[in-house]
PLY file of the C-alpha trace (Angstrom):
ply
format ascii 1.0
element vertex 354
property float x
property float y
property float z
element edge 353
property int vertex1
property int vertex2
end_header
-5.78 1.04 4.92
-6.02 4.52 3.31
-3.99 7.90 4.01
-6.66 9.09 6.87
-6.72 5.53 8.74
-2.90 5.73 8.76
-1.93 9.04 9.94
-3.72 8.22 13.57
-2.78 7.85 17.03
-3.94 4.16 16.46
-0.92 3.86 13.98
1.93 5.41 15.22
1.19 6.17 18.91
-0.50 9.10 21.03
0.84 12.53 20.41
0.29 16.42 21.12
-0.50 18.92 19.03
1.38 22.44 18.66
-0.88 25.34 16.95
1.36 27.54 15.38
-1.27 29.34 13.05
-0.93 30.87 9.88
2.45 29.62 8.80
4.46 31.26 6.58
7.12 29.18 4.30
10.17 30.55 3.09
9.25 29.53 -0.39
6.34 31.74 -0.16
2.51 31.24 0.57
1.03 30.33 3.88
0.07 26.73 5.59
-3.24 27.86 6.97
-3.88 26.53 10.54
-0.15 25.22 10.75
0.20 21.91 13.29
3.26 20.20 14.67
2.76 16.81 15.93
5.26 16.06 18.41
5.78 13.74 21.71
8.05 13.49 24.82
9.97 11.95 27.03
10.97 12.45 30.34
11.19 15.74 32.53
12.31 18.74 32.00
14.70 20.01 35.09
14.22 23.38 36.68
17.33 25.09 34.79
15.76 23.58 31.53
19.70 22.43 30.80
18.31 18.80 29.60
16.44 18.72 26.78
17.31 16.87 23.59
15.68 17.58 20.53
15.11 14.67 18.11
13.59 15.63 14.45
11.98 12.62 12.48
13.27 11.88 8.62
11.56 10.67 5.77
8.24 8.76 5.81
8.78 8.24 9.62
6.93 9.77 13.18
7.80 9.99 16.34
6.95 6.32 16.92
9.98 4.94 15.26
12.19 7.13 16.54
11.04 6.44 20.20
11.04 2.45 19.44
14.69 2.80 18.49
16.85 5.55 20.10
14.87 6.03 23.80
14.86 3.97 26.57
16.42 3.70 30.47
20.38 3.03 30.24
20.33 4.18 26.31
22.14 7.52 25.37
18.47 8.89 24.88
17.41 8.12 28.55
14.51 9.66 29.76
15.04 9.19 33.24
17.68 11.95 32.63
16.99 14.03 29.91
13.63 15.77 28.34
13.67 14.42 24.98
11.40 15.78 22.33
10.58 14.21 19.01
8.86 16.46 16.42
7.27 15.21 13.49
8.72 16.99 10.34
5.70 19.47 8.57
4.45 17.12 5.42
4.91 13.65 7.32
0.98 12.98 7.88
0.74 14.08 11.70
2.02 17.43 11.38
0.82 19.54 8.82
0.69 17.65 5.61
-1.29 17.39 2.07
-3.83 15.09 2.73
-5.10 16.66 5.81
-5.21 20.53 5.15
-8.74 22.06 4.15
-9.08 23.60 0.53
-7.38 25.49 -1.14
-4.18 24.58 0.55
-5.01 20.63 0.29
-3.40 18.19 -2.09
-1.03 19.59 -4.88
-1.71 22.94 -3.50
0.13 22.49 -0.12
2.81 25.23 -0.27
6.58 23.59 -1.07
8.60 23.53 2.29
12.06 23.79 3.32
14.62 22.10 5.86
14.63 25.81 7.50
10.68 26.06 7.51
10.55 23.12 10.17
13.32 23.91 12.55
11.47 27.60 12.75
8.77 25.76 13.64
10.44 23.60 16.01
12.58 26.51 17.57
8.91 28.66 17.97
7.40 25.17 20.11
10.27 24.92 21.85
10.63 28.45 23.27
6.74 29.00 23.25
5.06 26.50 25.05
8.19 25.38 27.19
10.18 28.58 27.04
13.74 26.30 26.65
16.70 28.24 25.69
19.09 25.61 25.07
19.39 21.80 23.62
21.97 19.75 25.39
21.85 17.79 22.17
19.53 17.81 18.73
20.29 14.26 16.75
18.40 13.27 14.12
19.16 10.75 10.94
19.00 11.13 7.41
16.22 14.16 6.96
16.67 14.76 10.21
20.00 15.07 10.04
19.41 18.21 7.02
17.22 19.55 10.36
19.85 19.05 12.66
22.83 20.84 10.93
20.23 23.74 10.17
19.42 24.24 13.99
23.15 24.24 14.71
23.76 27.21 11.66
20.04 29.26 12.15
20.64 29.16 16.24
24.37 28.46 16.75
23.74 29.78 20.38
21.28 27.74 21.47
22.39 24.41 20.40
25.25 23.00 22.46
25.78 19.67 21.05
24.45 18.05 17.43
24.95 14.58 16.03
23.92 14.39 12.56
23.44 10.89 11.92
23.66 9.44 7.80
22.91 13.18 6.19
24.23 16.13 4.82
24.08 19.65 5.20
23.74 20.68 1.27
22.40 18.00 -0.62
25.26 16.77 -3.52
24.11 16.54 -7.19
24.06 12.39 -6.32
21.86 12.87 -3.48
19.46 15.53 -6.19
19.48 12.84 -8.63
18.51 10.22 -5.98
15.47 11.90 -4.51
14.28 13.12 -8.55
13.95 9.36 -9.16
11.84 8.85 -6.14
9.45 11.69 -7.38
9.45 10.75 -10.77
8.31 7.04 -8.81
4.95 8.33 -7.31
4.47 10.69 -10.96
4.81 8.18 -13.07
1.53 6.38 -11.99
-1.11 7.71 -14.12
-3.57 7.55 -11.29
-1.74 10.20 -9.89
-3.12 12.87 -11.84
-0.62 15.64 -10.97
-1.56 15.41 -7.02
-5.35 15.69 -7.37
-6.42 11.67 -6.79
-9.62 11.10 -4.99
-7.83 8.36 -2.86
-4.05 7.81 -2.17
-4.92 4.07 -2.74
-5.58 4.92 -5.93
-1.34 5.51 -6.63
-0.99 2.47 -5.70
2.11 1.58 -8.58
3.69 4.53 -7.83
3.56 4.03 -4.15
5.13 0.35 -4.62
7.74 1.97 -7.19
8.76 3.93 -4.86
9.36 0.85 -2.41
10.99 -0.77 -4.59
13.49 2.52 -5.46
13.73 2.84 -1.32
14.33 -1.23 -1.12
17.51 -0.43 -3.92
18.89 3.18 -2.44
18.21 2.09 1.22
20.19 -1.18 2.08
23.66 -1.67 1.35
25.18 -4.54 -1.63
26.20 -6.00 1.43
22.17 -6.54 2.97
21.15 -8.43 0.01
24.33 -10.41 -0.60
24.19 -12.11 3.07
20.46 -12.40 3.00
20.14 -10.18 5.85
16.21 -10.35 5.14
16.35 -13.44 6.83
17.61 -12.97 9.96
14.50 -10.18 9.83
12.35 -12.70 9.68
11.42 -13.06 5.46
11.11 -15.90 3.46
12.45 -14.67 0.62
13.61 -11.50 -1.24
10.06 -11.08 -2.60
8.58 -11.58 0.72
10.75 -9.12 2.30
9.74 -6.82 -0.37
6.48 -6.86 -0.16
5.46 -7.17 3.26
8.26 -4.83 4.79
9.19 -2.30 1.87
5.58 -2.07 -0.19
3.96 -3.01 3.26
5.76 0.36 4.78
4.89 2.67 1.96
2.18 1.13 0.63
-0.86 2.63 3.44
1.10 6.48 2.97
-0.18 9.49 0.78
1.46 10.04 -1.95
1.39 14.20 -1.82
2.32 13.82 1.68
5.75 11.83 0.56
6.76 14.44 -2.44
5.89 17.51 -0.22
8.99 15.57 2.00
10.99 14.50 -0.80
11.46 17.67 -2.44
12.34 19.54 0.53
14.94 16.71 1.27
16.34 17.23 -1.98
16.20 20.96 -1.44
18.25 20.72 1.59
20.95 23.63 1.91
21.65 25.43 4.81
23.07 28.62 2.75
19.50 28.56 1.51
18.73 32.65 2.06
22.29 33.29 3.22
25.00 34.77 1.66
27.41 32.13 3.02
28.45 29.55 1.10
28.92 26.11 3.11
32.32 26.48 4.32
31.52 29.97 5.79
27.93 28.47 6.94
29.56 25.67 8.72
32.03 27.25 9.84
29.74 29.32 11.79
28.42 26.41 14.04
29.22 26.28 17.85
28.23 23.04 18.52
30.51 20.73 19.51
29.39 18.26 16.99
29.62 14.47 16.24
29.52 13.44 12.35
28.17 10.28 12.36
28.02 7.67 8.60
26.94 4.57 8.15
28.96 1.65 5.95
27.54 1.37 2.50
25.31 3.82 3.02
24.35 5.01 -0.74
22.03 7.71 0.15
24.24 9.56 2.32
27.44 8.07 1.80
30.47 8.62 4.10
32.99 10.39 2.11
30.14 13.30 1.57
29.52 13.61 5.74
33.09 13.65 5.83
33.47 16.26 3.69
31.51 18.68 5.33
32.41 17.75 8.94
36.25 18.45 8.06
34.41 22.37 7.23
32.96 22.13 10.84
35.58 23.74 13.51
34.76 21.60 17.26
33.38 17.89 15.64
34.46 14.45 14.77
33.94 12.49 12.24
32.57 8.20 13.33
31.66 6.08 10.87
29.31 2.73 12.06
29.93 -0.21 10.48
26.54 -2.61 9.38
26.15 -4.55 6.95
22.61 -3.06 6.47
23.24 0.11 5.14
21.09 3.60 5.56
18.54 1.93 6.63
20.43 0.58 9.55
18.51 4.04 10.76
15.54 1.85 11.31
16.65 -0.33 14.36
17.55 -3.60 12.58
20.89 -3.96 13.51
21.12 -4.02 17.17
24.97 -3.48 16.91
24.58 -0.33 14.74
22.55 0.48 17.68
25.17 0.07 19.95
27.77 2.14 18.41
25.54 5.15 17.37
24.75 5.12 21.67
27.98 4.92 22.43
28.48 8.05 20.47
25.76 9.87 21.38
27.34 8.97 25.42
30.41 9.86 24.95
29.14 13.59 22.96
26.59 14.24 25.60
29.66 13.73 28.33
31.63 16.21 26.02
31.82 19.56 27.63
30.11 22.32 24.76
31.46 25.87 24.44
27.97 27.70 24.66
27.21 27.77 28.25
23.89 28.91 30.15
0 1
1 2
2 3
3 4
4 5
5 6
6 7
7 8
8 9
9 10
10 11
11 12
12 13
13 14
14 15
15 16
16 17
17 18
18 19
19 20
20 21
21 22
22 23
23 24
24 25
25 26
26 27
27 28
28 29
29 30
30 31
31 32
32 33
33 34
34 35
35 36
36 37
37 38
38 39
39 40
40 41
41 42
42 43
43 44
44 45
45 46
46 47
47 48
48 49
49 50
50 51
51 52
52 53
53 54
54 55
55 56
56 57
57 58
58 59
59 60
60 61
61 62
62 63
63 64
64 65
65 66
66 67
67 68
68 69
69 70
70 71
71 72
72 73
73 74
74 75
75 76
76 77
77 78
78 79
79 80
80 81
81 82
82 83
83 84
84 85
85 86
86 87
87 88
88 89
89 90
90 91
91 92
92 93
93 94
94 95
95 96
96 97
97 98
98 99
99 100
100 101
101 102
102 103
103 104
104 105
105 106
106 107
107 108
108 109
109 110
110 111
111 112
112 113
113 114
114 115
115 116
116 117
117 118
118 119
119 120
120 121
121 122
122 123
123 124
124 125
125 126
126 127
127 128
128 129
129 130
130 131
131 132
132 133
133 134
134 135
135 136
136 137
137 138
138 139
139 140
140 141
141 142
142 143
143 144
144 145
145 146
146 147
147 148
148 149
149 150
150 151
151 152
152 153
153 154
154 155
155 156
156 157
157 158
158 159
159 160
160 161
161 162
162 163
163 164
164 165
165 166
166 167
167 168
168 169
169 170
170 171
171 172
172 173
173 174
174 175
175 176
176 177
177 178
178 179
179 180
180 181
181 182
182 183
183 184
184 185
185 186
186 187
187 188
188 189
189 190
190 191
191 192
192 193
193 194
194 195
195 196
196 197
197 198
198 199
199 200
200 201
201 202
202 203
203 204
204 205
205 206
206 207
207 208
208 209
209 210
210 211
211 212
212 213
213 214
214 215
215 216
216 217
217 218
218 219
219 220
220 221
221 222
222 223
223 224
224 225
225 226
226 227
227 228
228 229
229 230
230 231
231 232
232 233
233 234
234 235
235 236
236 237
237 238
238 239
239 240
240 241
241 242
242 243
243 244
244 245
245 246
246 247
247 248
248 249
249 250
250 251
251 252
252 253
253 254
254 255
255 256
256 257
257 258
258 259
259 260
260 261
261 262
262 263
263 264
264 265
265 266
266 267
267 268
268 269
269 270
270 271
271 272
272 273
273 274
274 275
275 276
276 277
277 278
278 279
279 280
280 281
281 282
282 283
283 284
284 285
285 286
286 287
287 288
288 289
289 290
290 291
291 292
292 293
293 294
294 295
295 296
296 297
297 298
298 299
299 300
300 301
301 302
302 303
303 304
304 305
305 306
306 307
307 308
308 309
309 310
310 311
311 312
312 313
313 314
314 315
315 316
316 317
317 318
318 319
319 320
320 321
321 322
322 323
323 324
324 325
325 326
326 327
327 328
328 329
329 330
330 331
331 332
332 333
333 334
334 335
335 336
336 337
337 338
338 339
339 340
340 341
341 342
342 343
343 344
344 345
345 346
346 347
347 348
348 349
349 350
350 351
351 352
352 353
């Protein structure tokens, strides 16, 4: 399967499209015929006081995210709230590398920001269903960068925000982290600096990547109970192949580093003149800081840090043996606490008020 069978309804579930034009970036230049993939869930009440806004992270769509945090009785409950999942711009749906028309295609898509897809998101959202407010925006890991900048670019609109296993400025860790899963993808000389004919043809860097995801992603604790088992794998290898290289493997490579580099740009004092106790400190959301155990891409002590800077939140850590990649839906207990959360925030009465 190559980059254009994958990025398809067939894949990852039906979807609408948002035109939002000629797109500028804040790092300068223009995505040319800019599109926002996005789905939802639900109905949105007459005072348009329901909505919950649900960005994707890294690599994923709006199918994942529906699979694992939606559904009647869950925190995400569609039967009461209007829940909208928006594909981040470079993920393959929306806007991305492999899809725009020369000379924006390939390695000359325009580099992006975390602040570049929430004005995007914020310009859907009042545009074409003319919301004012979000009971709640929750997102994990890259969404979680998304979600902290909503709560700091719009701090009266969003009423409640649960970033889940991210940060708000990426730490020199987290920078080194997301250099070595560039330098992954580069690395393959078949890459030739972004212009390949096919992304099939990065097919080492694409499973070096994997295999620096498979490391980063799950905890000490994943691989030293065999947790691959109980998911279903024969062995370590197996699990390797067929769930990490099997899950990055059909991507395009462009499409990936476009995301990866504006994770590891992540800063919401980004053209501010805040730093990021005065930006945080700026946030009226009544906001839930939520870590996972052993999490080594975003790990606990550095959400903790930053929510301690944040004046109305709390600070939950859930425990799983499986690490940041608990995100995913594979441990149905992680599941249960990260709900229970999400319940008892969405029952929290928020300052801003309609």
């Amino acid at each position: 399967m190559d980059a254009k069978q994958y990025y398809t309804a067939e894949v990852h579930g039906d979807y609408q499209i948002f035109e939002l034009g000629d797109f500028a970036v804040a790092e300068g230049g223009t995505i040319p015929n800019c599109q926002l993939a996005y789905k939802t869930f639900g109905t949105l009440n007459v005072a348009k006081d329901n909505v919950i806004l649900v960005p994707t992270w890294f690599s994923g769509s709006h199918q994942i995210m529906q699979q694992v945090y939606v559904g009647e009785g869950r925190a995400l409950d569609p039967g009461k709230y209007f829940i909208v999942i928006i594909n981040q711009l470079g993920n393959g749906l929306s806007s991305a590398p492999h899809d725009t028309p020369f000379p924006r295609n390939q390695a000359n898509f325009p580099q992006l920001r975390i602040s570049d897809d929430v004005r995007a998101q914020h310009q859907l959202l009042t545009e074409l269903f003319g919301i004012d407010f979000l009971a709640l925006i929750v997102g994990g890991s890259m969404g979680a960068q998304q979600t902290y900048e909503w709560a700091a670019r719009y701090p009266d609109m969003v009423k409640r925000a649960a970033p889940i296993a991210g940060t708000a400025q990426v730490t020199p860790h987290n920078f080194l982290l997301t250099q070595g899963l560039q330098n992954s993808i580069m690395s393959d000389p078949a890459w030739l600096n972004g212009w390949y004919e096919k992304s099939t043809d990065v097919h080492i860097g694409l499973r070096r990547l994997a295999e620096h995801c498979n490391l980063m992603g799950w905890s000490p604790a994943f691989f030293k109970k065999d947790r691959w088992r109980t998911l279903g794998f024969t062995s370590l290898e197996d699990f390797i192949t067929r769930f990490m290289i099997g899950y990055f493997g059909p991507m395009d490579p462009n499409n990936l580093l476009v995301m990866i580099k504006k994770w590891q740009l992540g800063d919401i004092c980004y053209q501010r003149s805040d730093n990021l106790k005065e930006a945080l400190a700026k946030i009226k959301a009544k906001v839930f800081v939520l870590a996972i155990e052993g999490d080594l891409m975003f790990p606990p002590a550095d959400c903790e840090h930053e929510q301690l800077m944040i004046p109305d939140s709390e600070f939950h850590i859930t425990r799983t043996t499986d690490g940041h990649f608990a995100l995913f839906g594979t441990d149905p207990h992680h599941l249960e606490q990260v709900d229970a959360h999400l319940k008892t925030l969405l029952a929290t009465p928020a300052k801003i008020s309609i």
